[in-house]
N, C-alpha and C positions, 0 to 999 in steps of 0.2 A: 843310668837315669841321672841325670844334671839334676843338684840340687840350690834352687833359686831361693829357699827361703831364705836368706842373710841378705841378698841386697838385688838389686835389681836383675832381670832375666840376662844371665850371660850366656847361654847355650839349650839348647834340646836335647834331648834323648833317643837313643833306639830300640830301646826297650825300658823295662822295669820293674819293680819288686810287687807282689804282692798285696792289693790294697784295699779295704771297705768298699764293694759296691754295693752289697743288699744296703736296707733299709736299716738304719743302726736304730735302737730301741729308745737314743735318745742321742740328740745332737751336741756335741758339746763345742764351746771355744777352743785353738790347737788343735782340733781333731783334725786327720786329713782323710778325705773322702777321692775315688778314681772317679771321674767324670768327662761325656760328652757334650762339648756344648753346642749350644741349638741356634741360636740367634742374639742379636743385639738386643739389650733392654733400652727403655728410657734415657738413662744418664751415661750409656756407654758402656756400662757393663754387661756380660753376656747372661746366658739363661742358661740353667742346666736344671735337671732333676734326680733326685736322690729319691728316688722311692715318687711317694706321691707331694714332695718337699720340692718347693721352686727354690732354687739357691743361686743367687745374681754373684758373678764371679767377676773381680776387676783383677785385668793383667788376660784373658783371653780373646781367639779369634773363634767365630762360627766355625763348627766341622773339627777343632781339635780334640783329641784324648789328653786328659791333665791332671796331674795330682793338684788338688785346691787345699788350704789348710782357712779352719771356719774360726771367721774373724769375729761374727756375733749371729746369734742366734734371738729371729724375734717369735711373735706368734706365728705368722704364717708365713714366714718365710727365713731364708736363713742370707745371711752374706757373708763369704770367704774371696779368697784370694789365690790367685796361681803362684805355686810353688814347684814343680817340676813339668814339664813340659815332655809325655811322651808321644805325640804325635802331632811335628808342627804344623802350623799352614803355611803354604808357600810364599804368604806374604807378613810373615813374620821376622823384625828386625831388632838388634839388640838394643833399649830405649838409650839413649847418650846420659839422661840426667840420674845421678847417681838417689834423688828425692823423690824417682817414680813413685813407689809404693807409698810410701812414706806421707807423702805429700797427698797424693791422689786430683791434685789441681789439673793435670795430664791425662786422661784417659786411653790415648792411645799411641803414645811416644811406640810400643813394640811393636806399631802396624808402618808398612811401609806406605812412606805420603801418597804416592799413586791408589795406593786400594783405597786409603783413608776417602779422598775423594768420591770413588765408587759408594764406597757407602754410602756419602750423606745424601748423594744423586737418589740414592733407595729407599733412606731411609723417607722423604721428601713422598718418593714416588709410592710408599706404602701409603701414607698417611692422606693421600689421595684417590688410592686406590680402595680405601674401606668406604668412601662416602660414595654411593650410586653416581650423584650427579657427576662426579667428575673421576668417575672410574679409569676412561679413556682418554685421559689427558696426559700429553706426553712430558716427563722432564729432559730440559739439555745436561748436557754434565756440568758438573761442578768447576764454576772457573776458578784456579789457585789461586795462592794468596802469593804474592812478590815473595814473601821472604816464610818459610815455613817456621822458622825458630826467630826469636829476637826482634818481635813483630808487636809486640804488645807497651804501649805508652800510659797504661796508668794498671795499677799495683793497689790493691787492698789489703793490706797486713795487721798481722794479728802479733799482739806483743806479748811475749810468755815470760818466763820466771827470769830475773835478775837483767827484765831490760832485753832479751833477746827476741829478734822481729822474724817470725815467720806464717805459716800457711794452720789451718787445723786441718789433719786426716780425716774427708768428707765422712766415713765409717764408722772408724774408731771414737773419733771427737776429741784425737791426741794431738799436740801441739807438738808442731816440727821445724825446727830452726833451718832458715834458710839462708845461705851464704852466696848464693846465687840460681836463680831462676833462668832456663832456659828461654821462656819466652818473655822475659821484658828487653825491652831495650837496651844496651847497654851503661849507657847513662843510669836508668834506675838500680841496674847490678851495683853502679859503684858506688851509688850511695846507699843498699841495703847495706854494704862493709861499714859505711859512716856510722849509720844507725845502729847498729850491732851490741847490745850490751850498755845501751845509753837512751834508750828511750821507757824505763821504768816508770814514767809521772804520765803514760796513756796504757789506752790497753789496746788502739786501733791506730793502725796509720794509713792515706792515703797519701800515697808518688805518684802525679801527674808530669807529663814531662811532651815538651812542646817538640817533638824532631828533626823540623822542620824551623824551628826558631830558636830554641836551645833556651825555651823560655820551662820554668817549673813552677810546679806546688807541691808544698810539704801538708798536710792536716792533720792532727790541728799543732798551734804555733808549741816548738819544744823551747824548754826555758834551758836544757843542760848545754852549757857555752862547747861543749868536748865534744858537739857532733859536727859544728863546725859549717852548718850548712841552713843556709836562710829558709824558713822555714813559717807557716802562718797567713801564705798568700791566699788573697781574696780569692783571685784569681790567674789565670795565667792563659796562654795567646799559642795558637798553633794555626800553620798554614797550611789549605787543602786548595791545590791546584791555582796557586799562586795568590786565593783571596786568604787574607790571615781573621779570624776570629778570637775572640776574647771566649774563655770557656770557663766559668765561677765555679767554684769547688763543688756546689751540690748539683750544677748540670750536668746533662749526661752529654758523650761525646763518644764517636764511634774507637774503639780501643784499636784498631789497627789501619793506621793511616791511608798506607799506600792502597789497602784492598776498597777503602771509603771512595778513594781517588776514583778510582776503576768501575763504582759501583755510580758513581752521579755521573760519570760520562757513559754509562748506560742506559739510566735513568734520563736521561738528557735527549738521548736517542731513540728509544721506545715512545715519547711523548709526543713527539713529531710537531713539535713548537714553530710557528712562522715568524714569532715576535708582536701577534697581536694579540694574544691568547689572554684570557683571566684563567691564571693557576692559581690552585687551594693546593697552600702545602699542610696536609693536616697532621698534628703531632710532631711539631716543627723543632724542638729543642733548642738549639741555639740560633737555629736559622739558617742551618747548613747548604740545604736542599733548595730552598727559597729565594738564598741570595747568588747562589751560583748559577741557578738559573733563571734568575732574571733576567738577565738580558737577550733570554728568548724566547719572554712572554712579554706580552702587553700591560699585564699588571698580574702582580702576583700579592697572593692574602696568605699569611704564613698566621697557624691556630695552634696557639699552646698555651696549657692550661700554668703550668710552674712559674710563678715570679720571677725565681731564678735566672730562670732560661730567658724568658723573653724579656729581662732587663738584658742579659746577653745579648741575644737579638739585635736588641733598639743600636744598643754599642755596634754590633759589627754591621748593621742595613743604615748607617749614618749618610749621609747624600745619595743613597739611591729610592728616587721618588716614585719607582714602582712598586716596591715592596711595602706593604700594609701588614702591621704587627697586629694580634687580635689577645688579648688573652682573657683565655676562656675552655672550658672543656669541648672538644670536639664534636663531642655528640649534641652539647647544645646549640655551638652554633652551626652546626650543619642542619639543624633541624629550624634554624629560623634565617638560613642565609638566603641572602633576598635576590639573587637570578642564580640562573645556572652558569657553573661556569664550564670553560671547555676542556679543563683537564683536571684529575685530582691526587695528588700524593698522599700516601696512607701508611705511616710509618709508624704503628701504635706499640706500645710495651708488650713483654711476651707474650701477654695475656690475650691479645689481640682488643679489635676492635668495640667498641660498648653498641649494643643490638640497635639503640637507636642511633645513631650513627651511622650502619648499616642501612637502617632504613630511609634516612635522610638524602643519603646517598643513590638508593634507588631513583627516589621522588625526584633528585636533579638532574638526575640521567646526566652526566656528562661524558662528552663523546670518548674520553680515555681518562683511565684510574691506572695509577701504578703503586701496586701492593708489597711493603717493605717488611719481612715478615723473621723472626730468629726461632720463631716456633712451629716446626710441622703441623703439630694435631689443632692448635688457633688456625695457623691459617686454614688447613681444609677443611672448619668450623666454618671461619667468614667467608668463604668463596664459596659453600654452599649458599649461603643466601646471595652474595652479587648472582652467583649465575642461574637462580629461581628467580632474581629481578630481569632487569634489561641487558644484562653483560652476559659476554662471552670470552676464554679466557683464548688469548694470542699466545701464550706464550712463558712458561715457568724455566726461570733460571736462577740458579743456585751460585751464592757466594760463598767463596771458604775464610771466612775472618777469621775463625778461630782455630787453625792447625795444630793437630798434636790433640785436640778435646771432640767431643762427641757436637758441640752443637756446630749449628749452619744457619746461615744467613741465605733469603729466598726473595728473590724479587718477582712479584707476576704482572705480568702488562693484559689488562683487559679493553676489552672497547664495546661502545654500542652493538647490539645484538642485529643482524641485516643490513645491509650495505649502506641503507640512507636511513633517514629519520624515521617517524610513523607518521601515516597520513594527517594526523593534525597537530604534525607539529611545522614551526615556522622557523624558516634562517632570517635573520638577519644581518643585511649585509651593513654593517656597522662594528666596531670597535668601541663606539662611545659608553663608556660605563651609566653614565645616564639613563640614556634610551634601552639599554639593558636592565635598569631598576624602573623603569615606566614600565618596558613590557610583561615584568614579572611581576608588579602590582596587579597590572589589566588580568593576572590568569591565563595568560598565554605562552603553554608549552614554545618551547621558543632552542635555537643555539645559534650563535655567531660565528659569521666567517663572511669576515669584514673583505669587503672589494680590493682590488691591489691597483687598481689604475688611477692616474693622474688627474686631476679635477681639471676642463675642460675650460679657459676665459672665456666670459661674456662676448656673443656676438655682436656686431652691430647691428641699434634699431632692437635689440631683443630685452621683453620684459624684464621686470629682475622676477617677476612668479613664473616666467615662461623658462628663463634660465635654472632657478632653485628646480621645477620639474625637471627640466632636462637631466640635470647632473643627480636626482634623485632616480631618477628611469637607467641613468648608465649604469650607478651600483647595480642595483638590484640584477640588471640585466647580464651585469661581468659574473656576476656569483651565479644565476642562472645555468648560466652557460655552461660552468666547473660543476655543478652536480646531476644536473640531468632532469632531474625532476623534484617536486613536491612547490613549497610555497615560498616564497621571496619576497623579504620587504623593503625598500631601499628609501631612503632618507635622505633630504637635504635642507639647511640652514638658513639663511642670507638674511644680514642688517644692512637697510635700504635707509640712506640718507637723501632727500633732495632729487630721489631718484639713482645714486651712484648707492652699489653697492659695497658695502666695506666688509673686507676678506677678516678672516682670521688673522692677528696681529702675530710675525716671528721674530720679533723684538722688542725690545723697550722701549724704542722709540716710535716703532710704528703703533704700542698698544698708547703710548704717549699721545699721537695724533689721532688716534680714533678716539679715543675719551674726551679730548680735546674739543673736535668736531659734535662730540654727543651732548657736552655739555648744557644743562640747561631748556634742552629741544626735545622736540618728538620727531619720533621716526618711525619707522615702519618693519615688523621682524616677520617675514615669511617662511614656511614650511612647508614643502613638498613631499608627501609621500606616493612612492609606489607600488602596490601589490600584485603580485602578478601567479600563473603558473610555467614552470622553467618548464614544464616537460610540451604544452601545449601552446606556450608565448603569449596566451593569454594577459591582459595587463589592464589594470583599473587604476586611474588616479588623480589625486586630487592635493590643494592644497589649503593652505589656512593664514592669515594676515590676520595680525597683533600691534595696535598702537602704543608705544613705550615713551613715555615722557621721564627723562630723566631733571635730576635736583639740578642745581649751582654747583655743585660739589668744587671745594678749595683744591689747588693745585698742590698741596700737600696733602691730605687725603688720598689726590690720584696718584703721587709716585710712593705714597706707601702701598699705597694695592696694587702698583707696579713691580715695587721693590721685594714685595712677597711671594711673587710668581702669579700671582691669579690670573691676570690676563691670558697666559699659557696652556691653563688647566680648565676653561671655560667654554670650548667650540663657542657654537652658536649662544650659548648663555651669556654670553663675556661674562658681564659683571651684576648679571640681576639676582643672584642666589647668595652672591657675596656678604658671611653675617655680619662684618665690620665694615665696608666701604659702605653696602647700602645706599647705590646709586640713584635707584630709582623710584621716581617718585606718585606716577601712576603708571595702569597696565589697562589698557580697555582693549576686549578680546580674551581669547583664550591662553592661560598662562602658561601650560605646560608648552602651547606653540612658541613659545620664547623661549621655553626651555630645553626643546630641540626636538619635541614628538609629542605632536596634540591627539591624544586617546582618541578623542569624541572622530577625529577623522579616522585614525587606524582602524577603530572598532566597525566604524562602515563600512569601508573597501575592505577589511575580513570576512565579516559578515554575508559580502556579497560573495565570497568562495564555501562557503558553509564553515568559516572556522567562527565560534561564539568567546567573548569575553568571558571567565568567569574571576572575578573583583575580588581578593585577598579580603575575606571578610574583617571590617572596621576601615576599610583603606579610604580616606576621605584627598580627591586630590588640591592642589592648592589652588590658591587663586579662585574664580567666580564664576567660571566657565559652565553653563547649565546643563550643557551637553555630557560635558565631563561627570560630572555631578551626577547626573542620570543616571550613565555607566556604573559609578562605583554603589549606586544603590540598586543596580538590577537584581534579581536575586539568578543564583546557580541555575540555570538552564536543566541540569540533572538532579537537583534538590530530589523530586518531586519522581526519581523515576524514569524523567524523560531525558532524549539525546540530540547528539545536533541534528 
């Protein structure tokens, strides 16, 4: 029989001596007891039983025979350790790091990486399989991680007697000097040697280390000149897939680069982004997720609650004007965010999700969620309730970040529950963020999936209200087309000078000559809407004309509200909503029709399909419009009981 208690597992056995299997009349520390184990616990240790005594064993595999020696003995339970090995598992290998035990940071250095994988696939797939709803959901295997050892870029260290930095033993609570760590980088090995016997003025250290940039943090700043290594950085800069972020000492940052890499070009994929999309990256940290993929949403709202982070954030989403920084706790603002968006990332700490949250997320129904999860029994906590609401899951796939330890990283791709919407809910074919917080004022279940074809020129001899319909009828009609059925609303803009309409400005100088033209004058702003049925081509619509009289405004004024982008970010608004230009100077008509979707009209050609307004109760809209006015004070159709 191999005896392992002196240092790490070198060998198995074929037999062996004689050992305690009854029930011993008291447990003690050193003691060594013969045992079968049974399964995996929680933290990676196995399960066995001594009588009617659960005793969690670190250093075994399910299914072997082992001498264990009892490291501590609590009330109900005991915890020991593998010490001789007489019946191995076939996937049992010798750990390489001389500080397994010792250390206990490693959980399963003696399992060969291929099983290690199998596991977490299981363990996953247990933690799924206790909760009814999602008994029969299937997990993919676990995809590895690039590098199983020497993967790890930040280091939390414990300083012990005379200055020496190393790990505490998760068990014992004994502090063990470490001279090198298998899983950090290598960069951080050579500077635990720096550190070594000269960091006695802390008792904690954080190694941050950028691998990708060769950028570092030491925490906190050492004053002993003898280690020789800068030390006290705010922060420090590491690159994932070629975008580089700024990452402050108290952010969090995912610890294995390359499998992060891996993990948002899946994320990326699973989302099925076209580039017009509004993505909620919720639980955003430094803005990982948000900014990498940005550029294939339409706009993306990155929700994190830590200062920290989202001063990060702001530093690395720097000239990209789709990304919107929110900070704030997730669960509140998901619970007051003002339209639906079409995708949602949900990346929350292990604990998982906060229940309102969960149900905030319900109530927006967006047509795909992708669930970023390091905790088995959280997540098959919160996917019990997504999939009691409107979701159903696509798809569970398991990351291995952390090789060589017990935990796993889980990503699940869910989507809206039935192939289309529910009967009253409405697409709108639009991307304009606008008209998406109008329709989510008005109470109108609602998702976007903005038109893809090219805006049609004016014909000759044609209206400019005859035109604004036309190209309002072609949306709606292209999106139609693409989903088969339910309800379609499609939208069109047009500022009418003199009779000549004037487009959207894609310059400086053309937004130059339109303001130019505007100056001073009235003109004329029309809105077409169309509502239709895609499945029976049914089609209602109507439009709306707003007289806009704009100020004098000095030619300085208008190239600063040039110079700041406004003209850009404005469709059919241009410049009326603007709180510092402040162009204009009377509105006679309905205002919201200026501002690119007049309610009082939508709410009728819905109306006439049996879909009803119900008004964000307090929601007053602007402007004078009586019609409008009307709507936001009807009361709830269903208050009272009743339905459409």
């Amino acid at each position: 029989m191999a005896d392992l208690s002196a240092g790490p597992y070198s060998g198995v056995s074929e037999g062996g001596s004689v050992m305690e299997t009854s029930v011993p009349t008291e447990i003690r520390p050193a003691q060594r007891l013969q045992l079968t184990l049974e399964d995996f616990g929680a933290l990676g240790e196995c399960l066995a039983h001594c009588g009617e005594v659960p005793v969690y064993v670190f250093g075994g595999i399910p299914g072997e025979e082992v001498v264990v020696e009892v490291v501590r003995r609590r009330r109900s339970y005991v915890a020991a350790r593998v010490v001789e090995v007489i019946k191995p598992s076939p996937h049992r290998v010798t750990p390489p790091c001389p500080y397994f035990w010792p250390c206990t940071g490693c959980q399963w250095q003696h399992i060969a990486y291929s099983y290690q994988l199998e596991i977490k696939q299981r363990a996953i797939q247990k933690a799924l399989q206790e909760v009814p709803d999602l008994s029969d959901v299937a997990v993919n295997p676990t995809v590895p991680s690039p590098q199983p050892f020497h993967y790890r870029n930040h280091a939390r260290l414990t300083v012990g007697p005379q200055g020496a930095v190393g790990f505490v033993n998760r068990v014992t609570r004994e502090f063990v000097r470490i001279d090198q760590c298998l899983l950090m980088h290598s960069w951080i090995n050579e500077t635990l040697m720096k550190l070594q016997g000269r960091c006695a003025e802390t008792t904690q250290l954080s190694v941050r280390y950028g691998a990708n940039t060769g950028e570092w943090l030491v925490q906190p700043r050492l004053k002993n000149l003898q280690v020789g290594l800068a030390s006290g950085q705010k922060h420090y800069s590491e690159s994932v897939l070629g975008k580089r972020f700024r990452i402050g000492s108290p952010s969090f940052f995912q610890v294995n680069t390359e499998a992060a890499e891996r993990m948002v070009q899946h994320i990326a994929e699973k989302l099925q982004l076209s580039g017009r999309e509004l993505l909620v990256d919720a639980y955003a940290g430094v803005g990982t997720f948000a900014i990498l993929l940005s550029p294939r949403a339409g706009r993306v709202v990155a929700i994190e609650e830590s200062a920290s982070a989202v001063e990060d954030a702001r530093s690395n989403a720097t000239g990209l004007y789709k990304v919107e920084l929110l900070q704030a706790k997730t669960e509140e603002a998901l619970a007051t965010f003002p339209r639906r968006p079409d995708a949602v990332i949900l990346d929350p700490p292990r604990a998982g999700c906060h229940p309102t949250a969960l149900e905030a997320l319900g109530r927006l129904a967006p047509l795909r969620v992708v669930y970023v999860s390091c905790d088995p029994e959280a997540l098959a906590r919160d996917l019990t309730v997504l999939v009691r609401g409107p979701f159903h899951i696509e798809e569970v796939q398991p990351f291995d970040l952390f090789p060589q330890t017990h935990h796993v990283e889980c990503i699940v791709t869910l989507s809206l529950k039935g192939p289309t919407p529910p009967s009253d809910t409405l697409v709108l074919a639009s991307a304009s963020p606008r008209r998406q917080d109008l329709l989510q004022a008005l109470g109108v279940p609602f998702r976007t999936l903005p038109s893809e074809g090219q805006e049609a020129p004016r014909e000759d001899g044609e209206t400019p209200e005859a035109y604004a319909s036309r190209l309002a009828l072609q949306k709606a009609q292209q999106v139609a087309a693409r989903i088969g059925q339910g309800l379609v609303l499609g939208a069109d803009t047009v500022v009418v000078l003199d009779d000549q309409v004037l487009g959207k400005p894609h310059s400086p100088q053309e937004a130059q000559d339109m303001l130019k033209a505007l100056a001073g004058r009235t003109h004329r702003v029309i809105t077409a809407v169309a509502v239709g049925n895609a499945a029976t081509g049914g089609w209602r619509m109507a439009h709306q004309v707003t007289q806009v009289t704009m100020r004098p405004y000095t030619v300085q004024e208008m190239d600063a509200y040039i110079g700041a982008g406004g003209p850009f970010d404005k469709a059919g608004g241009y410049a009326v909503q603007d709180p510092v230009f402040r162009p204009v100077e009377r509105v006679e008509g309905c205002y919201l029709n200026v501002v690119g979707l007049p309610l009082c009209t939508v709410a009728d050609l819905m109306q006439q399909f049996g879909l009803r307004p119900r008004p964000q109760p307090g929601w007053e809209p602007p402007g004078n419009c009586p019609a409008c006015r009307a709507i936001a004070a009807s009361p709830d159709p269903t208050a009272d009981g009743g339905g459409q």
